[in-house]
FIKOL-982132 format. One line per 8 residues: number of its first residue (from 1); their letters; for each residue x, y, z of C-alpha. Coordinates in steps of 0.05 Angstrom, whole numbers. Layout:
! residues N
NUM> A> X Y Z | ...
//
This chain:
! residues 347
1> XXXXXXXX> 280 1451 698 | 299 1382 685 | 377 1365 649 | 337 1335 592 | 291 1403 585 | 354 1444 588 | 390 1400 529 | 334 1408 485
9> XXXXXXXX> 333 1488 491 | 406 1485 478 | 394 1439 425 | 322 1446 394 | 329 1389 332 | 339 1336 384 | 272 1345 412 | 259 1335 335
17> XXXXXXXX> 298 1266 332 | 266 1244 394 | 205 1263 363 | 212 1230 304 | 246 1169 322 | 186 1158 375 | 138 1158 317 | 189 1106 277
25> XXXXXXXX> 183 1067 340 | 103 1072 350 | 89 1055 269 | 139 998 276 | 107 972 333 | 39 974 295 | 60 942 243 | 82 882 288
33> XXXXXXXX> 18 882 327 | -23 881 259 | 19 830 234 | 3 781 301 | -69 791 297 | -68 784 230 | -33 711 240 | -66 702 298
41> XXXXXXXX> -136 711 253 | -101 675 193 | -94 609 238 | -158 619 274 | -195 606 209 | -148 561 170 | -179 497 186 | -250 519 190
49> XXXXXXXX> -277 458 156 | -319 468 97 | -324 404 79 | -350 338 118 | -302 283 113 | -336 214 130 | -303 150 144 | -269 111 97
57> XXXXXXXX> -271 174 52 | -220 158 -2 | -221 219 -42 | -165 262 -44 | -211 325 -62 | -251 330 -4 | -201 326 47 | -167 383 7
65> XXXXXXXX> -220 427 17 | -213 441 82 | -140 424 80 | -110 455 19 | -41 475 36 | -26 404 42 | -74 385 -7 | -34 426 -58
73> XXXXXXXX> 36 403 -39 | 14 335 -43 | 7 345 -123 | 83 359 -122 | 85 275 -120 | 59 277 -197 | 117 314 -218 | 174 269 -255
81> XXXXXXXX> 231 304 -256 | 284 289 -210 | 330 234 -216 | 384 214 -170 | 432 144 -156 | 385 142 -101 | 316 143 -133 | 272 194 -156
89> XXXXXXXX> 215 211 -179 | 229 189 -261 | 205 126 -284 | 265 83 -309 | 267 15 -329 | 314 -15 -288 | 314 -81 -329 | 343 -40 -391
97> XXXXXXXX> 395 -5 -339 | 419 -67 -321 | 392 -128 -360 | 430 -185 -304 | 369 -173 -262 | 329 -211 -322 | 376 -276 -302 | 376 -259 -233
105> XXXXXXXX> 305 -265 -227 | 286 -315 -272 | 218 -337 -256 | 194 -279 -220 | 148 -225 -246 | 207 -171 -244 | 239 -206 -287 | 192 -190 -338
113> XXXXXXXX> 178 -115 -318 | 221 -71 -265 | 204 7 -275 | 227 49 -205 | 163 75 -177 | 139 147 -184 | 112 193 -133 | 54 172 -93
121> XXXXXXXX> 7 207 -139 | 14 149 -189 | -2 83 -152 | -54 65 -189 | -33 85 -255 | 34 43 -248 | 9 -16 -218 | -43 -18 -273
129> XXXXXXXX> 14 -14 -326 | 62 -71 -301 | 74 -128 -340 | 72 -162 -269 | 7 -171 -257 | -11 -213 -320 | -71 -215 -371 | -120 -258 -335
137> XXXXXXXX> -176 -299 -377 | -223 -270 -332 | -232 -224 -274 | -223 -276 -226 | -165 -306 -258 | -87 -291 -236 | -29 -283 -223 | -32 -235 -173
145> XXXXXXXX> -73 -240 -116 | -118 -164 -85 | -67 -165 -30 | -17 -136 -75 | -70 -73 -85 | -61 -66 -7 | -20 -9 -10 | -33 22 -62
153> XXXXXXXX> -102 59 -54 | -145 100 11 | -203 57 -25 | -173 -14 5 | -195 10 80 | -259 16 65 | -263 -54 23 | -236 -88 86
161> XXXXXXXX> -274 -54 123 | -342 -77 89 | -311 -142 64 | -267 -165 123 | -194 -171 124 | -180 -242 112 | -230 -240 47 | -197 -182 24
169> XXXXXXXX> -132 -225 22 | -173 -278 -14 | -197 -240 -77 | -156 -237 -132 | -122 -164 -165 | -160 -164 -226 | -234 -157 -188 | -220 -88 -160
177> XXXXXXXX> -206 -43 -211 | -280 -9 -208 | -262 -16 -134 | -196 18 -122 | -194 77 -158 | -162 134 -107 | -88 135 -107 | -46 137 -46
185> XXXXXXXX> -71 193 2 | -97 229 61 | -147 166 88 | -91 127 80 | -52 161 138 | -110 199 184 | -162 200 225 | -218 237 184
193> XXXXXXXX> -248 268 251 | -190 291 292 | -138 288 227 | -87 243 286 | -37 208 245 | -69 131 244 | -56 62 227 | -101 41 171
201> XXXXXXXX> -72 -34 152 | -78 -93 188 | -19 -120 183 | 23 -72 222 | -16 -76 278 | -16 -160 273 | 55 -148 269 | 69 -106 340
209> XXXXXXXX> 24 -151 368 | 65 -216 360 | 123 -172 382 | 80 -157 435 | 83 -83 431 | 20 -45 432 | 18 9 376 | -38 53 404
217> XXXXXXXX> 16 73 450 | 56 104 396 | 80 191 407 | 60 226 348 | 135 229 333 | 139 146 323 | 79 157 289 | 112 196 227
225> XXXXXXXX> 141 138 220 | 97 88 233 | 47 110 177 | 98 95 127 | 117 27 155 | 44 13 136 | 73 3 65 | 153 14 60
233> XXXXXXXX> 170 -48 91 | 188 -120 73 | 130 -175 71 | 112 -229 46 | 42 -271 32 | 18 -324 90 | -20 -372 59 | -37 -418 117
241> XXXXXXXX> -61 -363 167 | -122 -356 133 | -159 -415 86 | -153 -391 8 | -121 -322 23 | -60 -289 13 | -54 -263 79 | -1 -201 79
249> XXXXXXXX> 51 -207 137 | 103 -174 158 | 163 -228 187 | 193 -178 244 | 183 -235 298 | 252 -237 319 | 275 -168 292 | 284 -111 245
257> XXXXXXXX> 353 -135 218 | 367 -180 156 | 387 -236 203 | 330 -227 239 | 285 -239 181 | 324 -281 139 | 326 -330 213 | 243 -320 209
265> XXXXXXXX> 234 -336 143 | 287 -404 143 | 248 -428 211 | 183 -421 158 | 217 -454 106 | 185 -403 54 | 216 -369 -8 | 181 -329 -46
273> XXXXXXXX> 198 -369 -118 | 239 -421 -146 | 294 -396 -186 | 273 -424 -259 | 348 -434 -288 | 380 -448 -217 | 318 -483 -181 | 340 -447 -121
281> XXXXXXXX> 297 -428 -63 | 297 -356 -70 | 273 -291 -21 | 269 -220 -52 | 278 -173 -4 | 211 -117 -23 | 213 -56 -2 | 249 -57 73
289> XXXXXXXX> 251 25 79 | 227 27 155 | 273 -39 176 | 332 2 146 | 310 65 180 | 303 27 254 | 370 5 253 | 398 70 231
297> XXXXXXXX> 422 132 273 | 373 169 252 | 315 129 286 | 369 130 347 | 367 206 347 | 295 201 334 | 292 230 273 | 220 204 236
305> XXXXXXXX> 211 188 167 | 169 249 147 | 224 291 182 | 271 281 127 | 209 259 66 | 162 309 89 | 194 369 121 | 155 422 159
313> XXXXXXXX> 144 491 110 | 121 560 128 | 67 586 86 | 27 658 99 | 57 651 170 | 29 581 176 | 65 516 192 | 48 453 156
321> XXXXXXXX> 80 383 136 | 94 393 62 | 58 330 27 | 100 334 -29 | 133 262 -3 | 201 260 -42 | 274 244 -50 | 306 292 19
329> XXXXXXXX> 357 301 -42 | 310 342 -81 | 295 387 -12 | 364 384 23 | 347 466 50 | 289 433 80 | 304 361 113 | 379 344 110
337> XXXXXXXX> 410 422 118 | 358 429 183 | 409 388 222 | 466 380 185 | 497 447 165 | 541 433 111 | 535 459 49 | 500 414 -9
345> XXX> 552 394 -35 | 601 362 21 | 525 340 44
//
């Protein structure tokens, strides 16, 4: 008889907790395994497409049909709540918060209308709604040139695609509003057969090219990034690449830096107005998110745009890139407290 056969006769209930906690064990253990398959099923099945996505398909709808976790989050860009010193998502009109930017740029279209840009889900709306781009006579009249509609619609691909780049430049803002209809979204940033995060502008590729870097060559890290830089990035219009366009450029020739640009845009000798009380020469610096972010230590550490503006999420055991693109300040749990671990406040 074996010492565990003999402890059991001496002691009959702990063949009864053996027992017992053996079948504790067992049920626990199928509840794990059912719980694997049961994820393993769950993301088997999640991107079964149910939907076929063509090229140049702007809408925003039929990708989210066979995407709609991200399809969903990306509807958290129409919300208007949050406001922060450092942007939000609230429309505020930042000539009424402070009315020296009316002197400052005299002459300029934000001098007559400056309202901070809301989430992605309003591109068209807003641009639509700015003073800035005038009340032309007719459709082909000014001020503001289709370039400026570049980045603000998944329907501009496919009018460059059938129009050409260069014309594209040359048309002027008022002709495509039957055209451009689709705000910012999913076209805009992937490949609509293998869903690989893609370059859809011309003008960042023109750009690594006279740096002579190749951007196919891009990981998929660089390209959370790079996908933004389509649009978050200082430009400016070349008018003598192309006859009678507004050809959209971006002036990183000798660098990322403000030196670096201001240097490219002196050797040019182009401002981008005259000053109307001043007569200056003047530059406005746009929109320079992705020069600011490639001079920073997080692009040192190699920490990507959507890493802090669109933070991975967990959602019935599957991981996705939340689409909701927003302030990190309105999501610290998510971006900033992944790596930093303060708490909110001190962050």
């Amino acid at each position: 008889m074996s010492a565990k056969q003999k402890l059991t006769e001496k002691r009959p209930w702990l063949a009864w907790v053996l027992f017992l906690t053996t079948v504790v064990v067992v049920f626990f253990l199928g509840l794990l395994a059912s719980s694997i398959v049961e994820r393993r099923t769950e993301a088997a099945y999640v991107n079964v497409p149910k939907a076929e996505i063509g090229k140049f398909e702007p809408r925003n709808e039929v990708w989210g049909q066979n995407y709609p976790r991200e399809f969903q989050s990306y509807y958290g860009t129409a919300d208007t709540s949050f406001q922060s010193k450092y942007n939000g998502n609230t429309m505020i009109d930042m000539l009424e918060v402070d009315p020296r930017l009316v002197v400052l740029w005299a002459g300029y279209g934000f001098s007559k209308d400056y309202n901070q840009g809301r989430g992605h889900f309003y591109s068209i709306t807003d641009i639509q709604n700015t003073l800035r781009t005038g009340a032309p006579k007719t459709p082909k009249e000014g001020p503001m040139p289709a370039t400026c509609m570049t980045c603000k619609s998944p329907d501009v691909p496919r009018l460059m695609n059938e129009k050409g780049v260069a014309a594209f430049y040359t048309g002027a803002w008022a002709e495509l509003g039957a055209e451009v209809v689709n705000p910012i979204g999913c076209a805009d940033c992937h490949d609509n057969e293998t869903m690989n995060l893609t370059v859809t502008r011309p003008a960042l590729v023109e750009a690594f090219e006279r740096m002579g870097k190749d951007i196919t060559k891009a990981s998929h890290q660089e390209m959370r990034s790079l996908v933004c830089a389509q649009c978050h990035v200082e430009y400016y219009f070349d008018k003598k690449k192309v006859d009678g366009a507004q050809y959209l450029t971006f002036p990183w020739d000798n660098g990322f830096s403000v030196e670096a640009m201001e240097e490219y845009y002196d050797n040019l000798e182009f401002s981008d107005w005259t000053h109307a009380l001043s007569k200056a020469p003047m530059l406005k610096a746009q929109h320079p998110g992705y020069e600011i972010h490639s001079t920073g230590i997080h692009a040192q550490r190699g920490v990507s745009c959507a890493d802090c503006h669109m933070p991975y999420k967990s959602e019935g055991g599957q991981k996705f890139t939340d689409h909701h693109m927003q302030s990190p300040l309105n999501n610290i749990a998510n971006s900033c407290q992944v790596c930093h671990r303060e708490e909110a406040g001190t962050l």
